[in-house]
N, CA, C and O atoms as CSV, one atom per row, in Angstrom:
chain,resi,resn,atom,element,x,y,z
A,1,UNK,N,N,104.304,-15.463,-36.477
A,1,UNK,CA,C,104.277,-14.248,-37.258
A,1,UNK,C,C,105.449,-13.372,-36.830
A,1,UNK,O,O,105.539,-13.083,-35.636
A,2,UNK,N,N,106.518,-12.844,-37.854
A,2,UNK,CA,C,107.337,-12.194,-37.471
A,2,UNK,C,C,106.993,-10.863,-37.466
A,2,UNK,O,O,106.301,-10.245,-38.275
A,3,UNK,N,N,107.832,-10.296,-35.962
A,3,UNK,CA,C,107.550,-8.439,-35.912
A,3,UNK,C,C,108.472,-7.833,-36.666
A,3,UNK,O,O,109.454,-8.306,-37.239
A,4,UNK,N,N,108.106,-6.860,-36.616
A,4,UNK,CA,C,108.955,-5.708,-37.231
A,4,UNK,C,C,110.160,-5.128,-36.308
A,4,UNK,O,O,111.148,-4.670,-36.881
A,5,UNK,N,N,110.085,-5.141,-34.670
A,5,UNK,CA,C,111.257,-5.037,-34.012
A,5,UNK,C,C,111.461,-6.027,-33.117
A,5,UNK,O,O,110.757,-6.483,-32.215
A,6,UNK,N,N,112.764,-6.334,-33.598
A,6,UNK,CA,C,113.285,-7.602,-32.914
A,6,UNK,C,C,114.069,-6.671,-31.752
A,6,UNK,O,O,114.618,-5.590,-31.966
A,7,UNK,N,N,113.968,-7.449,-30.331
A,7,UNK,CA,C,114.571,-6.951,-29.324
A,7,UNK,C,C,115.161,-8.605,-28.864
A,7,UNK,O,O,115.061,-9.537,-29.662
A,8,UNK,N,N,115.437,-8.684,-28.238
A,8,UNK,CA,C,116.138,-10.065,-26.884
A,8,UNK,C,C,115.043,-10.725,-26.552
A,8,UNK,O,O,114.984,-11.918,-26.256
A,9,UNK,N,N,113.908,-9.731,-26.610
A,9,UNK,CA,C,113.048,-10.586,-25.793
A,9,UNK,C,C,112.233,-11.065,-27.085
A,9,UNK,O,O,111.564,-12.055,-26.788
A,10,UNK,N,N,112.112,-10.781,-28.087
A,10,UNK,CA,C,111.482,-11.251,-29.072
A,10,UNK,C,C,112.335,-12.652,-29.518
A,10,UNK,O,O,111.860,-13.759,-29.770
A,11,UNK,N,N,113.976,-12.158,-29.528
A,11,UNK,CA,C,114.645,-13.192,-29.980
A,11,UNK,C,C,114.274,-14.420,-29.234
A,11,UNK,O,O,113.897,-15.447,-29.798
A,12,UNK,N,N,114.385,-14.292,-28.014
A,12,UNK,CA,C,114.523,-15.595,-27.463
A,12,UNK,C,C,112.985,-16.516,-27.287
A,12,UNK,O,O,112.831,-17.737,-27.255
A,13,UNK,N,N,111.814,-15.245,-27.177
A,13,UNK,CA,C,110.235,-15.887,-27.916
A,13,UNK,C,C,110.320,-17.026,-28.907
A,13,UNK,O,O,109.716,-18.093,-28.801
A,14,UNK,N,N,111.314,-16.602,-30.092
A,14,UNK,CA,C,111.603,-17.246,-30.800
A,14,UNK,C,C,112.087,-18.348,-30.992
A,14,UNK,O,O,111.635,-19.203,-31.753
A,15,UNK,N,N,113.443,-18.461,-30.043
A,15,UNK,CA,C,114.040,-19.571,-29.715
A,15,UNK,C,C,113.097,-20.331,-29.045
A,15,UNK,O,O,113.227,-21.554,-29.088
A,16,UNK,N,N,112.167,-19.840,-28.431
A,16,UNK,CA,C,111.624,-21.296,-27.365
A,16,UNK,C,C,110.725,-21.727,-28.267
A,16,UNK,O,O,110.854,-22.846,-28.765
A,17,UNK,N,N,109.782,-20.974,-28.574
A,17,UNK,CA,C,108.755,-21.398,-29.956
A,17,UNK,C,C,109.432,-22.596,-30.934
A,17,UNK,O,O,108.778,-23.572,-31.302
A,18,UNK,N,N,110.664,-22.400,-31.250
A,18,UNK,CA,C,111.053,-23.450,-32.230
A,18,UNK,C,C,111.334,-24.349,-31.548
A,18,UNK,O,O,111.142,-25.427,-32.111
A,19,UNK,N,N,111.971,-24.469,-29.886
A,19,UNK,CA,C,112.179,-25.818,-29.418
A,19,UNK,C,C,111.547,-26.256,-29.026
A,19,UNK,O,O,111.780,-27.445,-28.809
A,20,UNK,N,N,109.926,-25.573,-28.503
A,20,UNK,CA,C,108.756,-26.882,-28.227
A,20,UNK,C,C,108.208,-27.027,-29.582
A,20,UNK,O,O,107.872,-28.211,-29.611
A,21,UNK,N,N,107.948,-26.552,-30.625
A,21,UNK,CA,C,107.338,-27.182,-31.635
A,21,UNK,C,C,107.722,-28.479,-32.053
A,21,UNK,O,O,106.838,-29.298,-32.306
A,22,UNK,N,N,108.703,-28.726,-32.142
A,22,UNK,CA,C,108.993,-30.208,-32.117
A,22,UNK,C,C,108.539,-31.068,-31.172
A,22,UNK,O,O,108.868,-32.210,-31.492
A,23,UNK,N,N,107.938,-31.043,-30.162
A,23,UNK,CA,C,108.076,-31.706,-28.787
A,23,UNK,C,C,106.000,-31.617,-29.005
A,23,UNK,O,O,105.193,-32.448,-28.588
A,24,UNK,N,N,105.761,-30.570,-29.633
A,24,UNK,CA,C,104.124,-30.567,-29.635
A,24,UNK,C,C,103.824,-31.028,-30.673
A,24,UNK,O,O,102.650,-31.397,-30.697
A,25,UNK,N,N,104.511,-31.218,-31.806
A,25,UNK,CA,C,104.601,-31.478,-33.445
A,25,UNK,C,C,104.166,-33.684,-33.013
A,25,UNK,O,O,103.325,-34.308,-33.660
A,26,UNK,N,N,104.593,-34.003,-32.425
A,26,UNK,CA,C,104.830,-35.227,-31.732
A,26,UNK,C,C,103.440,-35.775,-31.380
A,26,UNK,O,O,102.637,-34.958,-30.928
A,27,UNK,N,N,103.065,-37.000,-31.521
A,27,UNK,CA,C,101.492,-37.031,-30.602
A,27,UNK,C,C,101.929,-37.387,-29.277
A,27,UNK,O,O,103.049,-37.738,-28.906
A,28,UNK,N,N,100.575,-37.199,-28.447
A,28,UNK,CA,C,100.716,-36.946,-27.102
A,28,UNK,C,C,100.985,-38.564,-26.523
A,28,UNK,O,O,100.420,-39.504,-27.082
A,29,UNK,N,N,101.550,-38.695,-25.803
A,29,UNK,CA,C,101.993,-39.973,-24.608
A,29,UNK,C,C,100.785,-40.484,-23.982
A,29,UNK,O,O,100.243,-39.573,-23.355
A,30,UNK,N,N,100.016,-41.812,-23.886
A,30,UNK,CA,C,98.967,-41.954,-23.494
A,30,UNK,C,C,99.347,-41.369,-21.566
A,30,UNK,O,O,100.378,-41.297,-20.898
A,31,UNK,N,N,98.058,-41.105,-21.332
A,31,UNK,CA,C,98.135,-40.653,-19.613
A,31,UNK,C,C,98.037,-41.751,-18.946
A,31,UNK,O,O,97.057,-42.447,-19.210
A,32,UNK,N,N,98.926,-42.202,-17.979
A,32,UNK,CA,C,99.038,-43.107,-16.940
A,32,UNK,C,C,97.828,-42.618,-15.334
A,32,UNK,O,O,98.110,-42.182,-14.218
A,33,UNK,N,N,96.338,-43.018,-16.075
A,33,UNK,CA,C,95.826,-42.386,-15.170
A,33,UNK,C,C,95.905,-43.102,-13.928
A,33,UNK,O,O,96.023,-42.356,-12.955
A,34,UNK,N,N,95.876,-44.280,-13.687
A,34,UNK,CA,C,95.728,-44.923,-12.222
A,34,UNK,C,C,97.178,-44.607,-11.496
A,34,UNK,O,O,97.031,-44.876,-10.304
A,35,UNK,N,N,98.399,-44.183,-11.724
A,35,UNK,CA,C,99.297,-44.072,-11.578
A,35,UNK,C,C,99.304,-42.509,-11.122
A,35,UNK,O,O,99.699,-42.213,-9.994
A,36,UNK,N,N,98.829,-41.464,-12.092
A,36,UNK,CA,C,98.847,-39.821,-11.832
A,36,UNK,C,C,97.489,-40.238,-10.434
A,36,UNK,O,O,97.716,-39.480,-9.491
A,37,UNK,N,N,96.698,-40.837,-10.231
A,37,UNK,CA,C,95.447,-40.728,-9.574
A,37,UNK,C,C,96.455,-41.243,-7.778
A,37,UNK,O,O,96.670,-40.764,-6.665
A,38,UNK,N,N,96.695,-42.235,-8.423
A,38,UNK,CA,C,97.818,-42.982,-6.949
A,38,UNK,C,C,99.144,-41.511,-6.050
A,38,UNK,O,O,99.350,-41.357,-4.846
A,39,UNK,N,N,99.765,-40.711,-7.249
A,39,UNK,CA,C,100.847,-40.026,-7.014
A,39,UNK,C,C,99.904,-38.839,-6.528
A,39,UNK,O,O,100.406,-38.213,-5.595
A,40,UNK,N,N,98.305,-38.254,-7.057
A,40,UNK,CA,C,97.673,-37.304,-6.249
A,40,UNK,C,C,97.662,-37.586,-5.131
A,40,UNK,O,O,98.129,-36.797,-4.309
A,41,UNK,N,N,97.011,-39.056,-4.664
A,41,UNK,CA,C,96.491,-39.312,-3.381
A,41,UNK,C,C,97.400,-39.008,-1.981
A,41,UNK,O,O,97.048,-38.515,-0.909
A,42,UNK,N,N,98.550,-39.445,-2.381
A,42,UNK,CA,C,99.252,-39.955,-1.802
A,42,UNK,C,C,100.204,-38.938,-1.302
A,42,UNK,O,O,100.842,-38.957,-0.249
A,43,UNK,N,N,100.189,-37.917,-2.378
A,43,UNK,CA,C,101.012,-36.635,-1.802
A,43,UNK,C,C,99.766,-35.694,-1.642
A,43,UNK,O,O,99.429,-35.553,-0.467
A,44,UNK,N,N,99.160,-35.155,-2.380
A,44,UNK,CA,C,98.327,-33.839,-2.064
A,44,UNK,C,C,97.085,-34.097,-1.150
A,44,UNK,O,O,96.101,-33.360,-1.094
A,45,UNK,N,N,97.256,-35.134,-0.514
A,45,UNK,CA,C,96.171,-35.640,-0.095
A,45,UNK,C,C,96.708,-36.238,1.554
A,45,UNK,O,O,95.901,-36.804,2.290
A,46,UNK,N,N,97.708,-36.081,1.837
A,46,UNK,CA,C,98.501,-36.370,3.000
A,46,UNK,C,C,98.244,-35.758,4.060
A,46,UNK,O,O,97.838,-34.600,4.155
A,47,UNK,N,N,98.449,-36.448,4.836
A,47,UNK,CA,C,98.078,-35.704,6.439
A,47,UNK,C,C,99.451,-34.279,6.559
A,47,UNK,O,O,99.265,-33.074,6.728
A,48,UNK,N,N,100.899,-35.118,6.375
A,48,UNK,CA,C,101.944,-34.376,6.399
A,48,UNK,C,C,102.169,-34.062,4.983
A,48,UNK,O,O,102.018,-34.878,4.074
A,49,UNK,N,N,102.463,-33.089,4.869
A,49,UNK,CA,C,103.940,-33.311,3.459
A,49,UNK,C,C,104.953,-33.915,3.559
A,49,UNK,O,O,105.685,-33.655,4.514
A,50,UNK,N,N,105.320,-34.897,2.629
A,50,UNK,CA,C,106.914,-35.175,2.424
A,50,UNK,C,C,108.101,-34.360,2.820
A,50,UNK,O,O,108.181,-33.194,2.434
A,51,UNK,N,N,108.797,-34.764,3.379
A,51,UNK,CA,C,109.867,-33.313,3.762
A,51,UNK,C,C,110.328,-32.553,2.389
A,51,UNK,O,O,110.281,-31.330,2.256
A,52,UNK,N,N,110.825,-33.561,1.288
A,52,UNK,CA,C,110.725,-32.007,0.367
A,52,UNK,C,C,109.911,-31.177,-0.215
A,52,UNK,O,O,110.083,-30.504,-1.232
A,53,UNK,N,N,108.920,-31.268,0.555
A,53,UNK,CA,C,108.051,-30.322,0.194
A,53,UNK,C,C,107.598,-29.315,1.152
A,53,UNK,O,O,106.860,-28.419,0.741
A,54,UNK,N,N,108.007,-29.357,2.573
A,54,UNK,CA,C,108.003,-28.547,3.731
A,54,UNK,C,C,107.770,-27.251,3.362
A,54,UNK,O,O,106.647,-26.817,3.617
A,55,UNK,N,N,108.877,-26.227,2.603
A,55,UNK,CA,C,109.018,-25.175,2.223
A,55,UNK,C,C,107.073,-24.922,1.366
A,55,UNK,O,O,106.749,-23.877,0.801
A,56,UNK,N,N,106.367,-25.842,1.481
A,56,UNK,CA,C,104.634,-25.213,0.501
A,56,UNK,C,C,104.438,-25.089,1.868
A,56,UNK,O,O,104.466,-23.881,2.103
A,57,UNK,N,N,104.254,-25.710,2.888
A,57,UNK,CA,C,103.333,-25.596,4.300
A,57,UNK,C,C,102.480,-25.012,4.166
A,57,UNK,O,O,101.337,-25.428,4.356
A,58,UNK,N,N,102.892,-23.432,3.654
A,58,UNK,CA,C,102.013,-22.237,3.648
A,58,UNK,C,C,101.004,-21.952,2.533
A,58,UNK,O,O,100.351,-20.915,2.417
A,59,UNK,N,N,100.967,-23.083,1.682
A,59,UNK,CA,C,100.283,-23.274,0.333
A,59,UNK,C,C,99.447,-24.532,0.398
A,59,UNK,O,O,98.717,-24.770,-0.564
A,60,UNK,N,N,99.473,-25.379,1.443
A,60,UNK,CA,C,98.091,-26.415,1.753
A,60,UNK,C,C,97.125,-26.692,1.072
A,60,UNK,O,O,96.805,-27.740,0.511
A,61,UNK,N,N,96.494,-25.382,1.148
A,61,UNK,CA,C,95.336,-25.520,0.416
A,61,UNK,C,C,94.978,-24.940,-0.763
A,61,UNK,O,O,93.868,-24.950,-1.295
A,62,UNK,N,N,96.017,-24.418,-1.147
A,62,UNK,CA,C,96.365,-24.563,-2.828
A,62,UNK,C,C,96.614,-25.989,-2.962
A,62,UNK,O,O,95.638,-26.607,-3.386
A,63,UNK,N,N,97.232,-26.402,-2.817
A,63,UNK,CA,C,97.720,-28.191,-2.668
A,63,UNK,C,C,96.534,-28.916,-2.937
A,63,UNK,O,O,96.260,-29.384,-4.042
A,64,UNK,N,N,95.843,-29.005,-1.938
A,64,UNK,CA,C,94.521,-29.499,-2.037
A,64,UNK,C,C,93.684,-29.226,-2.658
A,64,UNK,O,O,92.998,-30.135,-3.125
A,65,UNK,N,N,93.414,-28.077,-2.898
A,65,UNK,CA,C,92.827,-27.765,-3.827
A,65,UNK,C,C,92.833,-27.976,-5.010
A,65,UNK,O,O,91.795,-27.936,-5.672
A,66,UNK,N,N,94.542,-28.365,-5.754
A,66,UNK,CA,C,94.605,-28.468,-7.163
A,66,UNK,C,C,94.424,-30.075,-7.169
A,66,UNK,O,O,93.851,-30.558,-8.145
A,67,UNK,N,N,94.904,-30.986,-6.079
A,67,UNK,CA,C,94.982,-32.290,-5.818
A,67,UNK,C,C,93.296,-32.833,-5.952
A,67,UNK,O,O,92.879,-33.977,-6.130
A,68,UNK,N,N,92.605,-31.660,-5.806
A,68,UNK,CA,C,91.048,-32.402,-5.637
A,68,UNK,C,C,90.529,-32.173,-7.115
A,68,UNK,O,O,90.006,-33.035,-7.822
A,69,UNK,N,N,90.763,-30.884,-7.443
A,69,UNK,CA,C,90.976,-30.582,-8.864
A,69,UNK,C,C,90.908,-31.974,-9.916
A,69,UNK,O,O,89.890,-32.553,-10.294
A,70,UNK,N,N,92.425,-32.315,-10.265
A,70,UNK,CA,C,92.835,-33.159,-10.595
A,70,UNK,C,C,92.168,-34.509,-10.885
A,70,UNK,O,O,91.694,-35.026,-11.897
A,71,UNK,N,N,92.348,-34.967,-9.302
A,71,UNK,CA,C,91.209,-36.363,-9.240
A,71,UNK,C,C,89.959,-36.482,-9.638
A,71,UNK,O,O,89.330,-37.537,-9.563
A,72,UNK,N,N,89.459,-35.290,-10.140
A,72,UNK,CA,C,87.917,-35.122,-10.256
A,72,UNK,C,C,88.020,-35.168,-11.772
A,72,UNK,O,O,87.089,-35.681,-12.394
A,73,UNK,N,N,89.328,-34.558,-12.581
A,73,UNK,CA,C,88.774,-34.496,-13.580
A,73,UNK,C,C,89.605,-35.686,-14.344
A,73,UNK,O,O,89.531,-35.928,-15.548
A,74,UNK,N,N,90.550,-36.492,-13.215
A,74,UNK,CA,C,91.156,-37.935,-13.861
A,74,UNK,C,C,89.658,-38.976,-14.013
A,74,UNK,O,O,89.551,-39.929,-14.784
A,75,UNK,N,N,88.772,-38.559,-13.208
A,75,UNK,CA,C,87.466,-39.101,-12.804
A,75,UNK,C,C,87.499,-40.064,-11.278
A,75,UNK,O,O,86.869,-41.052,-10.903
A,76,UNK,N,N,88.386,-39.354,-10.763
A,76,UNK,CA,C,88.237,-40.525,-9.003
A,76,UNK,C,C,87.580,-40.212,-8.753
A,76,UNK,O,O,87.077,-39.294,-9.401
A,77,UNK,N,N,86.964,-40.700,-7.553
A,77,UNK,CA,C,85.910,-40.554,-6.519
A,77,UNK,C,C,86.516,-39.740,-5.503
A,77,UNK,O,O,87.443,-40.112,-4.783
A,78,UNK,N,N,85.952,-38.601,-5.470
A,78,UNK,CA,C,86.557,-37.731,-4.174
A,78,UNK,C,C,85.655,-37.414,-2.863
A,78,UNK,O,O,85.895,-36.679,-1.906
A,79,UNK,N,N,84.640,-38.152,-3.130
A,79,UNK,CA,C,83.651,-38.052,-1.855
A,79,UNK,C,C,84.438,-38.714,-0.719
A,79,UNK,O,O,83.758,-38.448,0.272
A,80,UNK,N,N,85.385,-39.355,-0.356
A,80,UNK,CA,C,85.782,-39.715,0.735
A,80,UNK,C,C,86.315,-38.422,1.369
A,80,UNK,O,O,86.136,-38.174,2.561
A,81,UNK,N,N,86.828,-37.791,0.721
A,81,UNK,CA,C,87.681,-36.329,0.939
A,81,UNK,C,C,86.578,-35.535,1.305
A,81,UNK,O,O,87.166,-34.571,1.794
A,82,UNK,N,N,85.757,-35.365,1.369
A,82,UNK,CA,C,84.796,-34.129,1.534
A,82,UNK,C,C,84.736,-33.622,3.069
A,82,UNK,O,O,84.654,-32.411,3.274
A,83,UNK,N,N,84.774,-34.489,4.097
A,83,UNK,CA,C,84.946,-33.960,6.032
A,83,UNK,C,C,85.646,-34.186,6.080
A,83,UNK,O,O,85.810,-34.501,7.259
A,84,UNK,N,N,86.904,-34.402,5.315
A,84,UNK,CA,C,88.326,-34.617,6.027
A,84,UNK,C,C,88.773,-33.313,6.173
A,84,UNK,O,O,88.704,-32.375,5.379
A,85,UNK,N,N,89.337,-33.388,7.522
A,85,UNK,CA,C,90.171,-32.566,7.917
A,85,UNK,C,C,91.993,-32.353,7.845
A,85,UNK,O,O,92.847,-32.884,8.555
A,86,UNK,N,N,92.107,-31.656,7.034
A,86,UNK,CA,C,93.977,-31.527,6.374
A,86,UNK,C,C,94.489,-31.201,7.218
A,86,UNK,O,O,95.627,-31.667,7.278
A,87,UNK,N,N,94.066,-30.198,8.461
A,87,UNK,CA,C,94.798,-29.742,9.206
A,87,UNK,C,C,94.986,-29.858,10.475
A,87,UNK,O,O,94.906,-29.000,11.354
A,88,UNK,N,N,95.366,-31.502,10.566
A,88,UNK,CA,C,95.432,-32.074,11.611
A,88,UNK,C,C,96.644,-31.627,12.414
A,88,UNK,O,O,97.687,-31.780,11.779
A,89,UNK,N,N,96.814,-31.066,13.755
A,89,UNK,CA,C,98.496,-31.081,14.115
A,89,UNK,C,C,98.501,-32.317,15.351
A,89,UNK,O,O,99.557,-32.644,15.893
C-alpha cells in the first residue's frame, strides 16, 4: 500500500519489498532436516565453540537455547541433552 509521504526510508521499504517478493513469489526448497539436525548438534551443542565463533562466548546460552529450540521442533530427541552440563572448563 502506497503512503502519502515518501521519505528514504519509505523509499528503500520499497526497494527491499520488491526484491524479496520474487524470492517468496518462488515455492519453498524442501528442508534438509537430518542435515540442519547434524549442523545443530554439532555446533550449538558443543562442549567448545568453533573458533569462529569465540566472539558469542558470552551468548552460550542463547546458543543453546535456540539449538534445543530447533531440534525439538526439527523433531530430534533432545532428552540426551537434559543433565548435560555446557559449561564445562
Amino acid at each position: 500500500m502506497p503512503t502519502l509521504l515518501i521519505t528514504r526510508s519509505t523509499e528503500l521499504l520499497e526497494q527491499t519489498a520488491a526484491a524479496c517478493h520474487h524470492f517468496l513469489a518462488q515455492p519453498t526448497p524442501p528442508l534438509s532436516r537430518d542435515l540442519h539436525i547434524s549442523f545443530l548438534t554439532k555446533l550449538g551443542l558443543a562442549t567448545q565453540l568453533p573458533r569462529a565463533y569465540t566472539a558469542l562466548d558470552a551468548s552460550r546460552t542463547w546458543i543453546m537455547y535456540w539449538t534445543l529450540n530447533a531440534l525439538k521442533n526439527l523433531g530430534a530427541d533432545i532428552t540426551p541433552h537434559r543433565e548435560r552440563s555446557f559449561f564445562e572448563f
